[in-house]
C-alpha positions in Angstrom: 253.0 111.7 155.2 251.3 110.6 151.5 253.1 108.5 149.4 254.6 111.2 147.1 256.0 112.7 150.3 257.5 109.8 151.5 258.9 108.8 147.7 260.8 112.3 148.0 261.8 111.4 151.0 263.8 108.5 149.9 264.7 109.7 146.8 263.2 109.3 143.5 266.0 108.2 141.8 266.3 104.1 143.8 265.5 101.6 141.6 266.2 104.5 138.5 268.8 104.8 135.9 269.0 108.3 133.4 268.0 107.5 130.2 265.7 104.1 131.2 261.8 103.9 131.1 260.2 102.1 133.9 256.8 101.7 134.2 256.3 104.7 136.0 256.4 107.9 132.7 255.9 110.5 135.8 258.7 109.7 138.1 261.3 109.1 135.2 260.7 112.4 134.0 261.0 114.0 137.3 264.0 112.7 137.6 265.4 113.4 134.7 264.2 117.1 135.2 266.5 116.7 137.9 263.6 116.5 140.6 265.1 113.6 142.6 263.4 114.2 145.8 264.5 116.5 149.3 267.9 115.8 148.7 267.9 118.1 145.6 265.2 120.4 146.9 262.6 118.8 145.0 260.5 116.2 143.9 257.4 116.0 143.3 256.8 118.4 145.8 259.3 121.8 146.2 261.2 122.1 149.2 262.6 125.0 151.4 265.4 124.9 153.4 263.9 123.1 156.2 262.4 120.7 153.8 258.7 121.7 154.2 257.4 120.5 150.8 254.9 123.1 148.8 253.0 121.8 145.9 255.2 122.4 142.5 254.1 124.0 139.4 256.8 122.1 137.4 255.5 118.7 138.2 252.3 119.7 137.6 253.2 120.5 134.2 255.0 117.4 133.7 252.5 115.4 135.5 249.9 117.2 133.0 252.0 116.8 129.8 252.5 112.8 130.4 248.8 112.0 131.5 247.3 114.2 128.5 249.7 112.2 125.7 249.1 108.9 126.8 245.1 109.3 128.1 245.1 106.7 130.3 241.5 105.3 131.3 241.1 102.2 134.0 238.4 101.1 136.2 238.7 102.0 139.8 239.0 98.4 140.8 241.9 97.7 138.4 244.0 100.7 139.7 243.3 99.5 143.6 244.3 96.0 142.2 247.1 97.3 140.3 248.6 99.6 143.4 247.9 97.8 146.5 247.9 94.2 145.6 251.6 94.2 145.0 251.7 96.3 148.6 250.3 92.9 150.2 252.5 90.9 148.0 255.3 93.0 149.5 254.0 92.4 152.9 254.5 88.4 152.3 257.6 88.7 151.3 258.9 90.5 154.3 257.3 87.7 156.0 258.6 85.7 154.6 262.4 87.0 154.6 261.4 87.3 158.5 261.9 91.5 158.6 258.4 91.6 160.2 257.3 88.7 162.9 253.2 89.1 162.3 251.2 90.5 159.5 249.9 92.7 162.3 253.3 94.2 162.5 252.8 95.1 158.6 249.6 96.8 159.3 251.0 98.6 162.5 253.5 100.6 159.9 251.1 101.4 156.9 248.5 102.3 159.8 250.8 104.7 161.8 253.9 104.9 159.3 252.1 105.8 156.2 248.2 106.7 156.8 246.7 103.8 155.4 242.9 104.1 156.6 242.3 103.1 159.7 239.0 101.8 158.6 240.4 98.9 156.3 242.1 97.9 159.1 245.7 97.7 157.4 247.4 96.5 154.6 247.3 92.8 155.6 244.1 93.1 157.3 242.4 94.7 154.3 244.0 91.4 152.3 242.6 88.9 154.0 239.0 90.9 153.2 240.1 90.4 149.4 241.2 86.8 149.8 244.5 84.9 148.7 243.3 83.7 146.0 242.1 86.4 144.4 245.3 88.5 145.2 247.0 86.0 143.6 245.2 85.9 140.7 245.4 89.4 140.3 249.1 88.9 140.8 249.1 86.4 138.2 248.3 88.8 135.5 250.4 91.4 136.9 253.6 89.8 136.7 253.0 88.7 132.8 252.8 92.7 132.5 255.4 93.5 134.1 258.4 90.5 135.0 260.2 92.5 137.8 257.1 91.6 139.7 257.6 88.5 141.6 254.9 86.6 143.4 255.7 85.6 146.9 255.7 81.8 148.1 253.5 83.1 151.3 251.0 84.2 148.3 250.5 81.2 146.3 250.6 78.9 149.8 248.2 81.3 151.4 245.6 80.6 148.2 246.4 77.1 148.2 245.5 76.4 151.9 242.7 78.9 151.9 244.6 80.2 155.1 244.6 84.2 156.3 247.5 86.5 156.2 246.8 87.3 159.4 247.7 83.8 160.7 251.3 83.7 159.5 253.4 83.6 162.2 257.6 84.6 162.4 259.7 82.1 160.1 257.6 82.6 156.9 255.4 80.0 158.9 251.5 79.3 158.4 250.0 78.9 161.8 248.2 75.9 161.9 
């Protein structure tokens, strides 16, 4: 399951409220289109009674009318940066708020929960390839974009101690 199916599979509409721009144009206007995910039959995807998703002309036309007004251009790095750095920010913070009890745990779910490639090596795997520090400063400028985004204290002592995600251990702890 991609991302898109697995956002209509929660429901578009957590974290949204009609009549409110976030920072995602596409998803707010789905929603108030009144594509909220499976639960209303759909999303970004349509869905038939047993919920098998087909693609949907009328989010392609919404997805079309959006991207064509605003002409958005970004590097290809920025837009990895941009998407899964705050994924492995995520992943510290459910380390830290003990939900997970190894980073390897973290990578077990994107690698068979979501289809992250198998050739990264997972989520937290694929961080530690990038380097704390550079996530964070990444991070950095991310959150004075947007200030919902908060860094997590795993982050910032990861980069301080040079020290891999891969060697926190349960209790938000840094294995020493």
């Amino acid at each position: 399951m991609g991302p898109f199916q697995m956002s209509d599979l929660a429901g578009l509409d957590l974290g949204w409220s009609k009549g409110v721009n976030t920072i995602n144009p596409i998803k707010d206007a789905l929603c108030e289109a009144g594509r909220r995910g499976q639960k209303t039959g759909k999303g970004y995807y349509d869905y038939d009674k047993n919920r098998n998703p087909s693609p949907s002309l009328e989010t392609e036309k919404i997805i079309k009318k959006i991207t064509s007004a605003e002409k958005i251009t970004l590097p290809k790095e920025r837009i990895v940066e941009s998407l899964i750095y705050p994924m492995i920010n995520e992943g510290l913070k459910i380390l830290d708020e003990n939900k997970a009890q190894r980073a390897s745990d973290i990578d077990i779910v994107w690698l068979y929960g979501y289809g992250w490639p198998r050739s990264t090596g997972g989520l937290m795997y694929y961080g530690d390839q990038i380097g704390a520090q550079r996530i964070l400063e990444i991070m950095k400028t991310l959150s004075m974009e947007d200030e919902t985004i908060k860094i997590s204290r795993l982050l910032i002592e990861c980069s301080q101690n040079n020290t891999k995600f891969l060697d926190i251990v349960t209790d938000g702890l840094i294995a020493t």
